[in-house]
Every structure is written in C-alpha cells, then in structure tokens.
N, C-alpha and C positions, 0 to 999 in steps of 0.2 A: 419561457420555461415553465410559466404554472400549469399550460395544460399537461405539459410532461408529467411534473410532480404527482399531477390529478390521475395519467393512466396509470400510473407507479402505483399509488393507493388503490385505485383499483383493483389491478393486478393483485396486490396483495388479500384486499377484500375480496373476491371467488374464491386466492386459494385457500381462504380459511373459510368461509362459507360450503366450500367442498367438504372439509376436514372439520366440519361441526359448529361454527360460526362461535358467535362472542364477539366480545371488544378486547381491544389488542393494543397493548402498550409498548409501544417503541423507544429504547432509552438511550441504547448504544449510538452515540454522536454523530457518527458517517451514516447509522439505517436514519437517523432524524432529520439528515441533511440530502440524502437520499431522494426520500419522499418528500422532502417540503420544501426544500432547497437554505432552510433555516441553520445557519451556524452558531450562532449563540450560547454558550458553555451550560447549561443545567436544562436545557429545553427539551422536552419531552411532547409525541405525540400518542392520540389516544385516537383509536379508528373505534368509534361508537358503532355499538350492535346495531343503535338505530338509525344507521347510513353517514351521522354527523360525523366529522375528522377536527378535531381540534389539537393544536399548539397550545401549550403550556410552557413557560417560561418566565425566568425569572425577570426583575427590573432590573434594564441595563437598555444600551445601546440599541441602534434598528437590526434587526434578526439575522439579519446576511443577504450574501448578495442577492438571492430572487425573490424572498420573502415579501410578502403584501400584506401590509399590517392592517385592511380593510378585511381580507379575508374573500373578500367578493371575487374575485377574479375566478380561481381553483375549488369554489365551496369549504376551505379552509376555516376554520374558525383559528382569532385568536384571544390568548388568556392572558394578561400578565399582571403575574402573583402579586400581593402585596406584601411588602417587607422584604429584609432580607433575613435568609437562614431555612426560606420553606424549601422544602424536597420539590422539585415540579412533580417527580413520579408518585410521590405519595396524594399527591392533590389530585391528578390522574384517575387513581383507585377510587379516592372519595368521592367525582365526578362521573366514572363509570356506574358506581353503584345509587348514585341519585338520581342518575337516567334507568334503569331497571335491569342493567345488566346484571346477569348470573353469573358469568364466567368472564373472565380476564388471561387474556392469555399474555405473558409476559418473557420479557429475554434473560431467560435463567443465569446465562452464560454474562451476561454486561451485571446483576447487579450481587452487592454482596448478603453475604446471610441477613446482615443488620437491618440493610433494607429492603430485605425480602418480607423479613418479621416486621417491618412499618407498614408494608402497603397492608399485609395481614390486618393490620391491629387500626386499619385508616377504613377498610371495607371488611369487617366479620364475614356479613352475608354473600360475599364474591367469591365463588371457585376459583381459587390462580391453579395455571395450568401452563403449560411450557411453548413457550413460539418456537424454541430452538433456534436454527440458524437461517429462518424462510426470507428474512432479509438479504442476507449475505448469499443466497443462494440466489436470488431475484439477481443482484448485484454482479454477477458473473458475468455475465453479458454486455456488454457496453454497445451502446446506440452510440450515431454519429457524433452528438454533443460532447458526449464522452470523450470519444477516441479523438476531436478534432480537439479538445484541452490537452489531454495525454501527449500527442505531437505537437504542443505549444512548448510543454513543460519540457522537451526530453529537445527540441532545438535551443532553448533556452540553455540547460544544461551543456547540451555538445559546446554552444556559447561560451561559456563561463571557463570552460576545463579548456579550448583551444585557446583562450586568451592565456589563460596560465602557461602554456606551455611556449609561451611565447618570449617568458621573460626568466631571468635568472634565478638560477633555483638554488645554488650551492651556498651553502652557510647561513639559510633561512630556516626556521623551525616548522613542525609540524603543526603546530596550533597556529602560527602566524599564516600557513598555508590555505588552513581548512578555513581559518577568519577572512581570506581575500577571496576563497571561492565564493564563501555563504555573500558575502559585498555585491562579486559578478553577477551572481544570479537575480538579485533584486535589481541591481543596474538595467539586466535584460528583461525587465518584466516581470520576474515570477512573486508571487506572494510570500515566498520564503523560501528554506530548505524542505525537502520532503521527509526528511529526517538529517540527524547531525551528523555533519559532514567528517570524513575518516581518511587523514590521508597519514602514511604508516613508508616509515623508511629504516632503509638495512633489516635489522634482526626483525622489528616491526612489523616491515613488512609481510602480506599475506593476510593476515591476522583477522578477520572474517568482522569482528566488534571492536576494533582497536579505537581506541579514544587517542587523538591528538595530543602532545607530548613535547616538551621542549625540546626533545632532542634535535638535531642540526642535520640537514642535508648534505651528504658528504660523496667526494670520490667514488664510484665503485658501486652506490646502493641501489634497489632496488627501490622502487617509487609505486606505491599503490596508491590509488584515490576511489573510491568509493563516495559517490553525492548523488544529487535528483534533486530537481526544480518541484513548486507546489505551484499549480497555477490553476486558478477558481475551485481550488478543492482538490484538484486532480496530481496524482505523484509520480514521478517515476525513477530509474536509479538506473546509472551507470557503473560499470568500475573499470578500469583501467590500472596495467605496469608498465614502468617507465624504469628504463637506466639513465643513470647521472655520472657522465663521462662521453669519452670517446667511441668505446665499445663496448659490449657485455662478455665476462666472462664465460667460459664453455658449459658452465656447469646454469649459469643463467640462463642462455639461449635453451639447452635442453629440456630446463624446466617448463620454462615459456613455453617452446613450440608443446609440449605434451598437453595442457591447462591448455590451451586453442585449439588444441586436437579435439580436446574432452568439451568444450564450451559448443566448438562449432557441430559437435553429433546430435547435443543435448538441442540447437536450434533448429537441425535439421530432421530432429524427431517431430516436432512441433505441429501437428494437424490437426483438423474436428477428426474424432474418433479416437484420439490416441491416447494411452492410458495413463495416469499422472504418473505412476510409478515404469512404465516403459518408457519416458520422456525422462524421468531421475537415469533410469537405467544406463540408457543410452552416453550420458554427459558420466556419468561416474566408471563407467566398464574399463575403458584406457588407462582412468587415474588408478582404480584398484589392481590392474594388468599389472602396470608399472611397480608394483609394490607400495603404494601412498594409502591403500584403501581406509586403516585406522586413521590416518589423517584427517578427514572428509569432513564435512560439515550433515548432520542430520537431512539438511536437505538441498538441491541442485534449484533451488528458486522455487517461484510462488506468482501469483495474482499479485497487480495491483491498479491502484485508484483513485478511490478515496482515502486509502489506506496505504501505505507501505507494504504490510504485508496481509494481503487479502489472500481470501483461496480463490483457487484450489493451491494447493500444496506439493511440489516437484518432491516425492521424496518416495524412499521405498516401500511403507507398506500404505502407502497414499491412494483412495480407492477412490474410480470414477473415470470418466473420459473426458476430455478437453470437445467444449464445441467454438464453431467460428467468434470470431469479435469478442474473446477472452484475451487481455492482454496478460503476459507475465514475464518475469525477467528469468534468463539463465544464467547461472553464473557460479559454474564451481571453480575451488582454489586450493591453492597447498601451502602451505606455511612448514617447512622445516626450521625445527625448534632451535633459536641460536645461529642462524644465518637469515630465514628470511624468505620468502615465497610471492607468489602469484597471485591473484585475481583479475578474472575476466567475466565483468555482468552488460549484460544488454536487456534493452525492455524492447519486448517484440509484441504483437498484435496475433493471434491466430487465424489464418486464413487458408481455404483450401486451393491446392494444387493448381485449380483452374482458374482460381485469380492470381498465383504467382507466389504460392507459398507463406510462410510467415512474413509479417511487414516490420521490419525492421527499424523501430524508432530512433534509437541511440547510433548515432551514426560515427562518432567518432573512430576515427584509425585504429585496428588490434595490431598493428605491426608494433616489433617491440623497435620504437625508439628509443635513441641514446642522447638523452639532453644535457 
C-alpha cells in the first residue's frame, strides 16, 4: 500500500502544480489517512514545494495500519513532535516556511479560525491560501483496495443484522439492540461501527438520527436499524424495517411498499453520467407524489469511505455528475410524526450498464418482514 499512498500524493502534487504550486498542508484525518495511510489522531501531512512529503505527528502509538515509520519505502518522511500539547499543523507552517516555501495551501474547511490565526502567527512570511476540497474530490473514486474493504465492511454488516434477526426481539430495548449489534460486528471482523448504531421502534421508528432509547420492543411496531461496519478505515451503512409480530398492518405494508418504490428508482438512477441531483430526484418524486414531500430528509444519501458521509451529495440542488467506482448509499424514509415510519439504505458501487449496473453491497433482504 505505500506505493499507493505515493501515487495519491502525487496525483495531488501536478494538481497543484497546475493550479500554481506551493506546499500543502493536509489536516483533515481521512485526506491524512488517505495519502499516508497514517491514522493516528493530530497527524498532519505537509507535501513540501521542494518535492519532500513529510508526517507530522504527535507522540503516541505506531501511525496505523500502512504507515512506515522509516519513511524509506514511499519517500515519506517522518516527524514526531516532542511533548505533549503541540499543534502538528502549526509545526507544519513552521517547517514549510524553513524550507523556503512562499505559499501554503491549507484546508479552510477542516481548521478553525483559532488555528487558522496559529499557523499565521507560526509562519508570518507564508501566503495561506485555500486547498478547498482537492482531497475529497481525489477521494471520489475508489480503486480496487478500496472497494474490495467496502465489500468486506458491508458482508460483515449483512453479518451482524442477519444474526439479529434470528433471535427474539419482543421486550428488548433499543439501546440493548444497538449494543448487541455494535458486539456482532467486531465478533465478524470489523474495526468498529461506521457510525452509532440506530435502531428505533414504534413512534421512533423512521427517525433518520434517532439515538437508541430504553424504550421496549413491542407487538405491532415497526423495527428500523440503521448500522455499518468500519473495516481498515473503510464504512458503509445499511438500513433496514422490520415488523414485530405476525403480520403488518395495512397502513404499514403501504408505507413500506411506497419507501421501496422510492429507494429502488433512487438505485436504479445510479450511473457514470448521472446527475447528483437527478439520482435525489428520482428516489424522492414517489414520496413527494404521495403527499410525504415536507417529510423528507435534505438528502436521498451520499458518498462513502473513509467517511460516513463523503461526497458527492444525493440531494436537490446537489451539482455534478456521478462517475464509475463511486460508492454511495440510497436511502430515503418517512417518519409520520406519533406513529412511526420507514427506512430503507443500501451502499452500492457505481457501475456502467455494460458491467451490470450499480453493484449492490448491502445485501440483506428489503422484504418487509414480520419477526
């Protein structure tokens, strides 16, 4: 993986070489892990004007999983700071500007004012100027490494949620739920959750952020779970409704089949070329048809990865086009306020027609079962 790392920084180095060259501080966690393969919490990289790339980070543990603390293998250099309490990014600035850089391009968006005004006041003589989002847009794309983590994480998940449903749900809480899934997924391999796990019953149910809840598994409700496996860095997110009983009420079934109507447009928009907001479109036109449309969530999914929620962005005034080997999830839902609603998310891969459409990761069942 370090020669990976290596074309990555590369890649990154022409596109700012095009766009006026400098040194370029990389600070947001996933672009640092990205490029170096380094996970380690305050580590920062610095792609020197003068060709060098070094790691800055603090003292603590080995850097993560691909990291080479020799440095030799990827031309990587590594730093580690002395003490505790230094900024690695302000050290950065300081480090750039003792090498003879003029300009410093930085990620506007990852740091706050405070240590905007540090790197300033750490290098006077350095232009800061804005990298924007040239990481996260590098990032779009996933190579095989990538996608072959991604379908580690999202079998892992299918994992965890088919065991659950295997066993008795009635008169269990929600917090005890989401604590036996987040269990399952480590059991099966994964590094953790991808995010905190969300499982939401009766009125709960639907609830797009709902936090886990003592409330109790009961007769009649409606069963949403929302989880994703993290596996070498990589995330992905399922969701799934479930009735708890014999059958589903009428007014359940309706709900359900219309949210699978709208999920399954929103996957079958899914292609290089398509527009983020024609791909929102598509998944949302049924639920707004129906009268739900002020219901809706901002957005019908998104990018992910390294991130949970990576771009691009499923939403409507979302601008840009989907290309191949972007993964992202769909997944719109309706939540009627005081009874309780639906979700339905899948992580799929983008692929054109002539390999067989979107790749479908999350494979668990969308029939509504009655457990």
């Amino acid at each position: 993986m370090s020669e990976v790392h290596a074309a990555r920084r590369s890649r990154l180095r022409d596109r700012r070489t095009t766009a006026g060259g400098g040194a370029v501080l990389v600070s947001r966690p996933a672009n640092v892990r990205y490029l170096t393969g380094c996970s380690l919490p305050g580590a920062v990289l610095l792609l020197g004007a003068d060709g060098r790339d070094t790691l800055l980070r603090p003292p603590g543990p080995a850097a993560g999983d691909h990291a080479d603390p020799s440095g030799a293998a990827d031309g990587l250099y590594h730093v580690t700071l002395p003490g505790d309490g230094v900024d690695a990014a302000v050290a950065a600035a300081g480090l750039a500007a003792s090498r003879g850089a003029a300009a410093l391009a930085v990620e506007e968006h990852d740091l706050s004012v405070a240590r905007h005004r540090a790197l300033a006041s750490a290098a006077p003589g350095l232009r800061l100027a804005d990298l924007g989002r040239a990481v996260e847009q590098q990032r779009l794309v996933k190579d095989e490494e990538e996608l072959a983590a991604l379908r580690t994480a999202a079998e892992i998940t299918d994992h965890a949620l088919g065991e659950l449903l295997e066993s008795i749900l009635v008169g269990r809480t929600e917090r005890h739920l989401a604590l036996e899934l987040e269990r399952r997924l480590m059991d099966h391999g994964a590094d953790g959750p991808a995010f905190p796990t969300s499982v939401a019953t009766g009125r709960n149910s639907g609830l797009a952020g709902h936090r886990p809840t003592d409330r109790r598994v009961e007769e009649g409700d409606f069963l949403t779970v929302r989880m994703g496996a993290r596996y070498h860095g990589y995330r992905c997110r399922i969701g799934r409704t479930f009735v708890i009983g014999p059958a589903p009420a009428d007014w359940q079934v309706e709900l359900y089949e219309l949210v699978f109507a709208a999920q399954r447009a929103g996957r079958e928009a899914l292609a290089p070329g398509a527009e983020y907001r024609g791909v929102d479109r598509a998944a949302r036109q049924p639920l707004e048809a129906a009268g739900y449309g002020e219901l809706l969530e901002a957005a019908t999914g998104h990018g992910v990865g390294l991130e949970i929620g990576e771009d691009p962005r499923l939403s409507p005034a979302a601008m840009g086009k989907l290309d191949a080997c972007v993964p992202v999830t769909v997944g719109p839902g309706v939540h009627l306020p005081g009874r309780g609603g639906v979700r339905i998310d899948d992580t799929l891969v983008v692929r054109p027609q002539a390999d067989g459409g979107p790749e479908l990761l999350t494979i668990t069942t969308k029939e509504l079962l009655a457990l």
